[in-house]
Backbone atoms as SQL, in Angstrom:
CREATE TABLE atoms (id INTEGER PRIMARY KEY, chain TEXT, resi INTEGER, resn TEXT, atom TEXT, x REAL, y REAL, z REAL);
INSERT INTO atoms VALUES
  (1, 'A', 1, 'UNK', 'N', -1.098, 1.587, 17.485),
  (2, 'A', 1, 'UNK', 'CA', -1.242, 2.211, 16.172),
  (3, 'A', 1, 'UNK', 'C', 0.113, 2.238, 15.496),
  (4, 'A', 2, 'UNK', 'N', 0.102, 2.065, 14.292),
  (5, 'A', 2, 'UNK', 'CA', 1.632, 1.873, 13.621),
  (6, 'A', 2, 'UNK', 'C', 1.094, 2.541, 11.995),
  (7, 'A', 3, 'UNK', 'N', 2.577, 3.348, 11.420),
  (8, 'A', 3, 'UNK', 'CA', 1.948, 4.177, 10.056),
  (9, 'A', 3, 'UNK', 'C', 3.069, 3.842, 9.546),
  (10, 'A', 4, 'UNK', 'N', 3.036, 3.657, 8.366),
  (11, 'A', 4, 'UNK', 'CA', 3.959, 3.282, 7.408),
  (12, 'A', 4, 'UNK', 'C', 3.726, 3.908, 5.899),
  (13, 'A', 5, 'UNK', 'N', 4.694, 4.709, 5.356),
  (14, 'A', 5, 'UNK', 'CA', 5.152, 4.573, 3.572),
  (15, 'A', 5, 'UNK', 'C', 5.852, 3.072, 3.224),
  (16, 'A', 6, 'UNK', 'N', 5.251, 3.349, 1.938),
  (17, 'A', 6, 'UNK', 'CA', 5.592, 1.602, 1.128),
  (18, 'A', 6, 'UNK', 'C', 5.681, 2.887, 0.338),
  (19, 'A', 7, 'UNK', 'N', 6.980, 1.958, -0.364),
  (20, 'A', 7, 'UNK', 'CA', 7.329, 2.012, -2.014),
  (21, 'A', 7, 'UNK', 'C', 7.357, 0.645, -2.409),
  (22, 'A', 8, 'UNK', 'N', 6.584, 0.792, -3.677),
  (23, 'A', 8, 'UNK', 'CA', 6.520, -0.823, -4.137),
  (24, 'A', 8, 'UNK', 'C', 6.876, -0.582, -5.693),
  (25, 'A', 9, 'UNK', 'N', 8.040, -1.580, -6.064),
  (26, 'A', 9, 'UNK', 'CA', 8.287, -1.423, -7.270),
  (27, 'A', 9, 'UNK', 'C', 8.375, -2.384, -7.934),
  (28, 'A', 10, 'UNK', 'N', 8.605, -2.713, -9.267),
  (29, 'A', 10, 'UNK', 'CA', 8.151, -3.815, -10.264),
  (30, 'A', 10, 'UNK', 'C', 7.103, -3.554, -11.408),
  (31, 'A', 11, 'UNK', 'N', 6.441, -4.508, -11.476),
  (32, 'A', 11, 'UNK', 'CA', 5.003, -3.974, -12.551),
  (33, 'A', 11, 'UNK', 'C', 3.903, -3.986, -11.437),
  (34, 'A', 12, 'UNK', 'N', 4.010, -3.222, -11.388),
  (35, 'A', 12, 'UNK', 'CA', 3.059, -1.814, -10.758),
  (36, 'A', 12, 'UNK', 'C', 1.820, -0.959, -11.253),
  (37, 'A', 13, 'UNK', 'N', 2.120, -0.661, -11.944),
  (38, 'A', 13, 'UNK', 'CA', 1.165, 0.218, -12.754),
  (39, 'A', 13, 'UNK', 'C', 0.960, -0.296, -14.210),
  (40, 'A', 14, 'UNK', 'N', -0.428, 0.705, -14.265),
  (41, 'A', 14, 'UNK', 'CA', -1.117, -0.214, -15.401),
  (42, 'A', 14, 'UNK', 'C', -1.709, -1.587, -15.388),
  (43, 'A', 15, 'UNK', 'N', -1.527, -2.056, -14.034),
  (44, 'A', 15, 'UNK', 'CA', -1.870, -3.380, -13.990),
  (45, 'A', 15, 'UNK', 'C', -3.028, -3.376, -13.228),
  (46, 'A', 16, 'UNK', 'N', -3.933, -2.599, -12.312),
  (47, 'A', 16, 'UNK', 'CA', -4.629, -2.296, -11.358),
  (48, 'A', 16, 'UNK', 'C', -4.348, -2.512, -9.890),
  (49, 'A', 17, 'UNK', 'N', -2.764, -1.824, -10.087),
  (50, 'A', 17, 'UNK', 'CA', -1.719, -2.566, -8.683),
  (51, 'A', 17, 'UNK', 'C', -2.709, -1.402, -7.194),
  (52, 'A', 18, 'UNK', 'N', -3.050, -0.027, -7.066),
  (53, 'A', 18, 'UNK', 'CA', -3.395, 0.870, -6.769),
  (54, 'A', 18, 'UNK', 'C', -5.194, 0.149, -6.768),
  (55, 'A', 19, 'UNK', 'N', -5.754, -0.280, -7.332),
  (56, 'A', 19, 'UNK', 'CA', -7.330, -0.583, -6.584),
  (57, 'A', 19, 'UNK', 'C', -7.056, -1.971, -6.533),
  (58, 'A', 20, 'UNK', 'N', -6.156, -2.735, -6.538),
  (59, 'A', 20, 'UNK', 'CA', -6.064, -4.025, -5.781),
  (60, 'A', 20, 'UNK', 'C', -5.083, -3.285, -4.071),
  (61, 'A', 21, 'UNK', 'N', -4.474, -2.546, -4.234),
  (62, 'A', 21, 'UNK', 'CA', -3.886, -1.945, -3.026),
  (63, 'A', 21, 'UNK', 'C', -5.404, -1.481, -1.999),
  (64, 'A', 22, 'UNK', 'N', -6.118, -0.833, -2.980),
  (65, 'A', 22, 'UNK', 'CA', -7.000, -0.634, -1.834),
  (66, 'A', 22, 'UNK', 'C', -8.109, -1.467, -1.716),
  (67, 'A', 23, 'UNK', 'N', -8.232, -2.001, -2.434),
  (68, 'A', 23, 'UNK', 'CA', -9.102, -3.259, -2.021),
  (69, 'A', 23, 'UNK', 'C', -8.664, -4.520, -0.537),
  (70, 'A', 24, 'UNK', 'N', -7.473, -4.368, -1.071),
  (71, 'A', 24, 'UNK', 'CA', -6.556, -4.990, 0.501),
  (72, 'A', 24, 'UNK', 'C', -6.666, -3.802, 1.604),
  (73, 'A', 25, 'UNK', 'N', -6.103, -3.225, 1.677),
  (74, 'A', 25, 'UNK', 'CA', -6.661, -2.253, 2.675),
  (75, 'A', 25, 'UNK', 'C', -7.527, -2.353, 3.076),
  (76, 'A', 26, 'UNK', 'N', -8.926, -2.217, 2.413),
  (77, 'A', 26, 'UNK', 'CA', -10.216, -2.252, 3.053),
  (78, 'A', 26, 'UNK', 'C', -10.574, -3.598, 3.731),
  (79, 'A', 27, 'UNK', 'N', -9.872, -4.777, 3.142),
  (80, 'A', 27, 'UNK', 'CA', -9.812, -5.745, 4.110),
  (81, 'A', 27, 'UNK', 'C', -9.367, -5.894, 4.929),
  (82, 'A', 28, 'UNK', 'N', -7.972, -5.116, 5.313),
  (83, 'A', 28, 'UNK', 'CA', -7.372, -5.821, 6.266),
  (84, 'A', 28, 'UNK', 'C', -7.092, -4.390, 7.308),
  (85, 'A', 29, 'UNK', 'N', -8.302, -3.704, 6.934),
  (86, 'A', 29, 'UNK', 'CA', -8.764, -2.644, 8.170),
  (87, 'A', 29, 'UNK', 'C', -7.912, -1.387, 8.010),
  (88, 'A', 30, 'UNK', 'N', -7.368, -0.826, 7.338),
  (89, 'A', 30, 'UNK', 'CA', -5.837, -0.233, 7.121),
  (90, 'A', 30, 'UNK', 'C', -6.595, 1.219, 6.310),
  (91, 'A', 31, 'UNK', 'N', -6.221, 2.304, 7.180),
  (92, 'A', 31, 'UNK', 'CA', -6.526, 3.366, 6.280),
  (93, 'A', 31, 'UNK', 'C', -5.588, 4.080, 5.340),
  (94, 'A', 32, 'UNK', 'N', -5.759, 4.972, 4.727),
  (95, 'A', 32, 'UNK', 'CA', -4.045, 5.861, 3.931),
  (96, 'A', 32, 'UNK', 'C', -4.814, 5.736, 2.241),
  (97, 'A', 33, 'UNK', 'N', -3.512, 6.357, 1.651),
  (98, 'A', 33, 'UNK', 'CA', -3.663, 5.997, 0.448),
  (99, 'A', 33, 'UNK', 'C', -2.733, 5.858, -0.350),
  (100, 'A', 34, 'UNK', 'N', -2.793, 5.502, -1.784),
  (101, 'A', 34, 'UNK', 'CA', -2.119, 5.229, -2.587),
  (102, 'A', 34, 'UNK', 'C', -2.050, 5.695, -3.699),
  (103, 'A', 35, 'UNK', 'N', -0.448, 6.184, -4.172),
  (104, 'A', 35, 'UNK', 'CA', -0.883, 6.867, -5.755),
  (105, 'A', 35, 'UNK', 'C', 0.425, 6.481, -6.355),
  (106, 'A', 36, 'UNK', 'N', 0.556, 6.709, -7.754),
  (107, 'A', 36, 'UNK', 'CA', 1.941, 6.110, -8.692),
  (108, 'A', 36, 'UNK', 'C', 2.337, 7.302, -8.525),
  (109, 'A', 37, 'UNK', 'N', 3.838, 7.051, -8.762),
  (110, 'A', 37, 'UNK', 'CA', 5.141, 8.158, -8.612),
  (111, 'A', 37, 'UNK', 'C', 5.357, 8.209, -10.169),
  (112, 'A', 38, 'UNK', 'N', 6.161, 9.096, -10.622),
  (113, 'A', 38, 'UNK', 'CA', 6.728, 9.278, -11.590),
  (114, 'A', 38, 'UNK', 'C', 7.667, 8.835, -12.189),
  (115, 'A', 39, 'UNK', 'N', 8.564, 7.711, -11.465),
  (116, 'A', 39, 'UNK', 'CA', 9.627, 6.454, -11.592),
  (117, 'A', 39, 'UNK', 'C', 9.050, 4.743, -12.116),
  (118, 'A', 40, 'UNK', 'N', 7.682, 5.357, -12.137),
  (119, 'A', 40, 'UNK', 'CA', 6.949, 4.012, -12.266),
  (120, 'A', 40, 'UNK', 'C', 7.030, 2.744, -11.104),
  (121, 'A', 41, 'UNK', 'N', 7.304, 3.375, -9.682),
  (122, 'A', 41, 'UNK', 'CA', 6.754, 2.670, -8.753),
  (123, 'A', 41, 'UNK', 'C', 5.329, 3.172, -8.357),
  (124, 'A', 42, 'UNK', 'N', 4.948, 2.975, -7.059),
  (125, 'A', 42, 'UNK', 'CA', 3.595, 3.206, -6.736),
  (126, 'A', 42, 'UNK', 'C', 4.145, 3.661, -4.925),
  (127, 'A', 43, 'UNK', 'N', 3.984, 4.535, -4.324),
  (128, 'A', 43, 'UNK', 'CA', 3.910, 4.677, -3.010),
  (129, 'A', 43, 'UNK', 'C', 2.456, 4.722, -2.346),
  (130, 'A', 44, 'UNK', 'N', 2.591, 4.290, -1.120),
  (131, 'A', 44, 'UNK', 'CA', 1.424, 3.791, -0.644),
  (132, 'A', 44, 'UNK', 'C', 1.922, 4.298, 1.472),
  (133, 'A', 45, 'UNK', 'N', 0.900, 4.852, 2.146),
  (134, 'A', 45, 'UNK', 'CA', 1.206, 5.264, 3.335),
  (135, 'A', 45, 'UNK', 'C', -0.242, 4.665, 4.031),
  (136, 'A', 46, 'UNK', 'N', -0.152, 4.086, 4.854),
  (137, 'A', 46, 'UNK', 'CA', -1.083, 3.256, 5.565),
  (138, 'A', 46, 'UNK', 'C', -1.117, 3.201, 7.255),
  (139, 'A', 47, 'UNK', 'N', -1.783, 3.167, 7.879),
  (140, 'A', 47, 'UNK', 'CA', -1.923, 3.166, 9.057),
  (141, 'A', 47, 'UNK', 'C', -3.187, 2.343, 9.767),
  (142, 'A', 48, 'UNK', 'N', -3.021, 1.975, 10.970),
  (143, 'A', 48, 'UNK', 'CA', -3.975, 1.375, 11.720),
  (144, 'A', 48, 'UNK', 'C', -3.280, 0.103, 12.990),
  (145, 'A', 49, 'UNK', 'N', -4.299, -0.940, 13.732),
  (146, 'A', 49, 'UNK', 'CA', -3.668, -1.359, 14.516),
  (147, 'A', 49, 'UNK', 'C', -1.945, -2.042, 13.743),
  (148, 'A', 50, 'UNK', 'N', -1.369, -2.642, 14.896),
  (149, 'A', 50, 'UNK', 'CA', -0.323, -3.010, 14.441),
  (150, 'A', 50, 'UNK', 'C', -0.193, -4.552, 13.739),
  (151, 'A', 51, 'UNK', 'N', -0.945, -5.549, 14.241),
  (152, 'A', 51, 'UNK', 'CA', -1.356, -6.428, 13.779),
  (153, 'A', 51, 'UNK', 'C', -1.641, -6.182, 12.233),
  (154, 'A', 52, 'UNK', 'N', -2.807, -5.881, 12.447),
  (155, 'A', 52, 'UNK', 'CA', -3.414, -5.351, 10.655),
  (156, 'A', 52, 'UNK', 'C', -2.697, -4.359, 9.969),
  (157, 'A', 53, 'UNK', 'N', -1.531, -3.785, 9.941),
  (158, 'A', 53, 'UNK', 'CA', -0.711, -2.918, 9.199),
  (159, 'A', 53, 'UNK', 'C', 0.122, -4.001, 8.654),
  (160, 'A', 54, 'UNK', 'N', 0.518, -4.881, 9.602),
  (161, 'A', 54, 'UNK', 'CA', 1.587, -6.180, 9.174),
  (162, 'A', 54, 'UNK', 'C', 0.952, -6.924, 8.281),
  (163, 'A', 55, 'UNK', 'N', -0.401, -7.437, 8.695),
  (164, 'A', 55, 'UNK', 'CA', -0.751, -8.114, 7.686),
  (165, 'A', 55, 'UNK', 'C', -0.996, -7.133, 5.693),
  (166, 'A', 56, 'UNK', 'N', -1.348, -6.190, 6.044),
  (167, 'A', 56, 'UNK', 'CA', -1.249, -5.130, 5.160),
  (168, 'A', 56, 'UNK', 'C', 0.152, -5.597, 4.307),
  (169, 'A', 57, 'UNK', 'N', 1.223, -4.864, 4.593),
  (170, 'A', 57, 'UNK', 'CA', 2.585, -5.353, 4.189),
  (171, 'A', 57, 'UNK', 'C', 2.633, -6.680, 3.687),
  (172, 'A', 58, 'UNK', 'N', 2.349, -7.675, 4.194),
  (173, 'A', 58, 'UNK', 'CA', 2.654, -9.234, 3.889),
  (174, 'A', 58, 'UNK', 'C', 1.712, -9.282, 2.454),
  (175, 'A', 59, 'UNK', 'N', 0.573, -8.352, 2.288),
  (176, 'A', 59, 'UNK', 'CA', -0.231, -8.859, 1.302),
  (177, 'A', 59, 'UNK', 'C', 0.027, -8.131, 0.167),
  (178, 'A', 60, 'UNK', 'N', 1.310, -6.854, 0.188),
  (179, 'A', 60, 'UNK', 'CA', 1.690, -6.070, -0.484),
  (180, 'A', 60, 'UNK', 'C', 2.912, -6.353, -1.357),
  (181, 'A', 61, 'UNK', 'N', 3.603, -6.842, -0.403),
  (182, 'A', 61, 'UNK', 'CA', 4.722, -8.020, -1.022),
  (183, 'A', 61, 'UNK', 'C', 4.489, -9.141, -1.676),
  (184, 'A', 62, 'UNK', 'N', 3.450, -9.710, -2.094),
  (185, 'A', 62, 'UNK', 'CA', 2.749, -10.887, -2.378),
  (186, 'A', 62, 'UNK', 'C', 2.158, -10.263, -3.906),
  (187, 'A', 63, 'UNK', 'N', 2.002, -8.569, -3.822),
  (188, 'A', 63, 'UNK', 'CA', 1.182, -8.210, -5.097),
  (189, 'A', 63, 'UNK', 'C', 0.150, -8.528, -5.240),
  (190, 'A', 64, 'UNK', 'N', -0.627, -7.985, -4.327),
  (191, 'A', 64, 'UNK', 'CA', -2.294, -7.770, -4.428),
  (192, 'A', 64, 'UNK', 'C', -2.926, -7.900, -5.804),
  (193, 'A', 65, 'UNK', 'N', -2.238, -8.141, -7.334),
  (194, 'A', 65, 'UNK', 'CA', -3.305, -8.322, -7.949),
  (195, 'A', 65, 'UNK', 'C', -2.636, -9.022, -9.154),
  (196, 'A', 66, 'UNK', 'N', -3.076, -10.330, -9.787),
  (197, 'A', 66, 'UNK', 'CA', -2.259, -11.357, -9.520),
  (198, 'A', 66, 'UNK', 'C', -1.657, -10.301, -11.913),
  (199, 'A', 67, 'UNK', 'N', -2.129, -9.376, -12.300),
  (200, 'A', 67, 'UNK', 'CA', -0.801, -9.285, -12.713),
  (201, 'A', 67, 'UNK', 'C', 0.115, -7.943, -12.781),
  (202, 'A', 68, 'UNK', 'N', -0.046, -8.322, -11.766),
  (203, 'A', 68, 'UNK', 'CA', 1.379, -6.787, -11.248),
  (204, 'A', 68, 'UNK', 'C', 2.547, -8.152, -10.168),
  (205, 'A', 69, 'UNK', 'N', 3.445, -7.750, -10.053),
  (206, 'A', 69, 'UNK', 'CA', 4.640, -8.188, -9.605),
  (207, 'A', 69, 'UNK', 'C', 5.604, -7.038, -8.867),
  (208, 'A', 70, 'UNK', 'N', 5.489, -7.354, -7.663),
  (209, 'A', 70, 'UNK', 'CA', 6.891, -6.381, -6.505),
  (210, 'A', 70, 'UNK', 'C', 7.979, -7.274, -6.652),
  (211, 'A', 71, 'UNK', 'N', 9.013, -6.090, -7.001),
  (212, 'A', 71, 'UNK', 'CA', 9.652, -6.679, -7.128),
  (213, 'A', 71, 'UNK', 'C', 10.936, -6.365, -5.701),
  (214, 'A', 72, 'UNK', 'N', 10.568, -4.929, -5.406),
  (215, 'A', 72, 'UNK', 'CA', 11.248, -4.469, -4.385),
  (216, 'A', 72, 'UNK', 'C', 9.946, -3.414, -3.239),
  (217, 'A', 73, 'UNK', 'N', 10.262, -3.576, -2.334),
  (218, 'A', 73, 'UNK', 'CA', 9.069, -3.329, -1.162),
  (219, 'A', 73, 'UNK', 'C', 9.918, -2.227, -0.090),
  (220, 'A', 74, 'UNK', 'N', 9.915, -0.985, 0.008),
  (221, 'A', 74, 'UNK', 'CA', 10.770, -0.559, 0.672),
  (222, 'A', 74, 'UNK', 'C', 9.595, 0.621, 2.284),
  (223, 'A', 75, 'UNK', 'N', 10.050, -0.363, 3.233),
  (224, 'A', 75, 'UNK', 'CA', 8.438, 0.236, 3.912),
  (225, 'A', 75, 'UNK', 'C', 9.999, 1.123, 4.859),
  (226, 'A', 76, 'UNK', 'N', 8.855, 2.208, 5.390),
  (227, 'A', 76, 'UNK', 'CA', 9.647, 3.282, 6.485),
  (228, 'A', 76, 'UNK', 'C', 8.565, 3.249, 7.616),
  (229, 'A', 77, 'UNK', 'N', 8.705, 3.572, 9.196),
  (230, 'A', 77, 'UNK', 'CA', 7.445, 3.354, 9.888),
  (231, 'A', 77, 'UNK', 'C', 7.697, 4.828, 10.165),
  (232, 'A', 78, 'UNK', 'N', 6.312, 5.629, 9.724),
  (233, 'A', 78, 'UNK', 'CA', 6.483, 6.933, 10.175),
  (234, 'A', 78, 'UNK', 'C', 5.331, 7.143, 11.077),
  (235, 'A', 79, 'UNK', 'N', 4.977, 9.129, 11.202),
  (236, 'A', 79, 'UNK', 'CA', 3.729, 9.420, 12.191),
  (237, 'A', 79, 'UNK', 'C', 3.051, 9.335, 11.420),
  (238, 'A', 80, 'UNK', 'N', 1.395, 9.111, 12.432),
  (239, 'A', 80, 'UNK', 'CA', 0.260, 8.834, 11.926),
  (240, 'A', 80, 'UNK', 'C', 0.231, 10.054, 10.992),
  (241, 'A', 81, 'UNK', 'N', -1.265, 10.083, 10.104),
  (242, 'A', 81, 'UNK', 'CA', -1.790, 11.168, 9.398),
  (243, 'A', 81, 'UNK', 'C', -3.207, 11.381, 9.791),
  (244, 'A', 82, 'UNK', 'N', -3.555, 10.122, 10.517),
  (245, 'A', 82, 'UNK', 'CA', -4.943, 10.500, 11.117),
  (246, 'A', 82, 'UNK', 'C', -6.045, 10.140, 9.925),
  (247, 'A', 83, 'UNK', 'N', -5.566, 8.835, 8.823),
  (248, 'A', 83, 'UNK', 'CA', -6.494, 8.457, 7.901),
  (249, 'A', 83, 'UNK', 'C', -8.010, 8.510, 8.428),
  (250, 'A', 84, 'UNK', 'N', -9.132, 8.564, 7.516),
  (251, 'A', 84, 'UNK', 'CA', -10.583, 8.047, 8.570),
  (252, 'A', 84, 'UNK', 'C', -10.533, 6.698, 6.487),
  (253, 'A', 85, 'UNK', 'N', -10.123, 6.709, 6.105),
  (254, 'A', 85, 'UNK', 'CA', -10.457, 5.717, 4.970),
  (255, 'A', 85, 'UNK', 'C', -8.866, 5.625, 4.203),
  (256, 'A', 86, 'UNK', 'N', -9.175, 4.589, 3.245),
  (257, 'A', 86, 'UNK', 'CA', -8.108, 4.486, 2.484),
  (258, 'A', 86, 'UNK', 'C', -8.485, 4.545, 0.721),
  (259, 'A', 87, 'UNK', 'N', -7.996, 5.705, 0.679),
  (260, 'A', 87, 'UNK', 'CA', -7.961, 5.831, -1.214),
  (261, 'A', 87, 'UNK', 'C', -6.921, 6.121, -2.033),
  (262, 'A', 88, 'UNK', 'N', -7.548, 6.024, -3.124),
  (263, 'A', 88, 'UNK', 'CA', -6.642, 6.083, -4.239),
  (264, 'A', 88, 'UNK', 'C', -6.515, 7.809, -4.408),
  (265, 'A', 89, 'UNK', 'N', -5.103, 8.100, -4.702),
  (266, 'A', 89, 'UNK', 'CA', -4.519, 9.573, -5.067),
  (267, 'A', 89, 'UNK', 'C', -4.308, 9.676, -6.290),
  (268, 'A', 90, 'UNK', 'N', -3.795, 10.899, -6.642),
  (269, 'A', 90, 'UNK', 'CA', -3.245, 11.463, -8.289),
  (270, 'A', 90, 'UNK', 'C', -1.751, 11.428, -7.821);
């Protein structure tokens, strides 16, 4: 099991960066959620096997939705939270 915060910054928001975030998630098995900060990045905390958290990341850096753009990806590996799903926050 592996848990991670993402900060993802760039054009981010407004773009449907947050339900393309969880739309990846739900593919790639990954629970947590995601909500925009007040800097106009987006933080995002995710968890699940370790395999599928990585792939998570790789598809986050890539910008899950083709018009938002990361421009900087800043992941931390923290403790679980014990997700059972992954959604969108305020």
């Amino acid at each position: 099991m592996r848990a991670v915060t993402l900060q993802a910054s760039g054009r981010v928001q407004g773009v449907g960066f947050r339900w393309a975030t969880k739309v990846a998630a739900d593919k790639c098995g990954v629970n947590g959620i995601v909500r925009n900060l007040m800097d106009g990045s987006v933080f995002i905390e995710a968890e699940g096997e370790d395999q599928r958290v990585q792939v998570f990341i790789d598809v986050i850096k890539q910008s899950p939705t083709d018009f938002g753009k990361v421009n900087k990806l800043i992941v931390n590996d923290v403790e679980p939270q014990n997700y059972h799903n992954f959604r969108i926050t305020n």
